[in-house]
LOBA-380150 format. One record per residue (C-alpha): residue number from 1; y, x, z; residue in one letter. Coordinates in steps of 0.2 Angstrom, whole numbers, plus 5000, padded with zeros to 4 digits. Each point is the difference from the previous one (the first is absolute). Layout:
<site NUM <Y X Z> a>
...
***
This chain:
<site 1 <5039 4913 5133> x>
<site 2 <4981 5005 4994> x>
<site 3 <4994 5006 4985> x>
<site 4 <4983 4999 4991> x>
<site 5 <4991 5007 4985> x>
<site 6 <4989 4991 4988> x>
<site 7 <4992 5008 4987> x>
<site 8 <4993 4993 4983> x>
<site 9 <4984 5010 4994> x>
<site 10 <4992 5002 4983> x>
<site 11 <4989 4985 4998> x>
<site 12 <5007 4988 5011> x>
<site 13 <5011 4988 4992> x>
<site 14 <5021 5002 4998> x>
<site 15 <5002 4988 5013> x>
<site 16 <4987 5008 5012> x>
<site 17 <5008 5009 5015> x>
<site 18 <4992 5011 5015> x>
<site 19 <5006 5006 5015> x>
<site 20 <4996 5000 5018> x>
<site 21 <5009 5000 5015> x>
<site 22 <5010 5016 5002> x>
<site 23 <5020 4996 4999> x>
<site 24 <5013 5011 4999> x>
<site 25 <5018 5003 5010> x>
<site 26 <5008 5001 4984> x>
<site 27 <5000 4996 4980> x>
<site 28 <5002 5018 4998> x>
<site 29 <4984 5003 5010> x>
<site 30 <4991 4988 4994> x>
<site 31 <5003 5006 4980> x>
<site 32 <4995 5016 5004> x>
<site 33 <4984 4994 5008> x>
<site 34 <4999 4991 4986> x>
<site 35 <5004 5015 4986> x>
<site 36 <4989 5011 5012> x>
<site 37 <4984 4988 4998> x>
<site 38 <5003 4997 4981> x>
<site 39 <4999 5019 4999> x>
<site 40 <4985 5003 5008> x>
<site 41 <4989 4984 4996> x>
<site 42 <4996 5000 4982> x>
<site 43 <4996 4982 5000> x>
<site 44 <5018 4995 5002> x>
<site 45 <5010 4994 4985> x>
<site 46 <5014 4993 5011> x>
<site 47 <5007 4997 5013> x>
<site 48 <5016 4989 5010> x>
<site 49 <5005 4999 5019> x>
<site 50 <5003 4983 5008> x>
<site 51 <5013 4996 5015> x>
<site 52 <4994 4991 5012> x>
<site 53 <5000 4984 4993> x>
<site 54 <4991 5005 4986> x>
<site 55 <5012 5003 4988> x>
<site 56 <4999 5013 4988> x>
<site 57 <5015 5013 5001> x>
<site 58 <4992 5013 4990> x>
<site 59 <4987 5004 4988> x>
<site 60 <4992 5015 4991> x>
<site 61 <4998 5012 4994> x>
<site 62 <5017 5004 4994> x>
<site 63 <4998 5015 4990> x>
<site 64 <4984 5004 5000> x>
<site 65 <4989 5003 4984> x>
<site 66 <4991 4985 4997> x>
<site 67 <4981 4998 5004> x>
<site 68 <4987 4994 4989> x>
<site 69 <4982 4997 5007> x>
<site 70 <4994 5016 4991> x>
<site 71 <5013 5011 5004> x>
<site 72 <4993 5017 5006> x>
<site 73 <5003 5005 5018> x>
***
């Protein structure tokens, strides 16, 4: 099975998703593409990997600080 990330960025409405065509081997992978993009794209304020029927099996972030539009980089 594929994986996919979609992020949600500040903005954008709750129900407004992005991603693009790069899939992942596993769900694993794929979170921590996901973790990895949210980390380094300040824009992010969520995230969630779909399988490959577009279901979602996960969604971020888990334990990360919340965002706010303002917060300081």
């Amino acid at each position: 099975m594929k994986f996919r990330v979609e992020v949600n960025t500040f903005g954008d409405p709750d129900d407004s998703w992005s991603g693009n065509a790069i899939t992942h081997a596993s769900r694993a992978q794929a979170k921590w593409a996901a973790e990895n993009l949210f980390d380094r794209w300040t824009a992010v304020q969520k995230w969630r990997v779909l399988d490959q029927n577009d279901k979602v099996v996960l969604e971020g972030p888990d334990e990360a600080p919340e965002r706010t539009e303002d917060s300081e980089v």
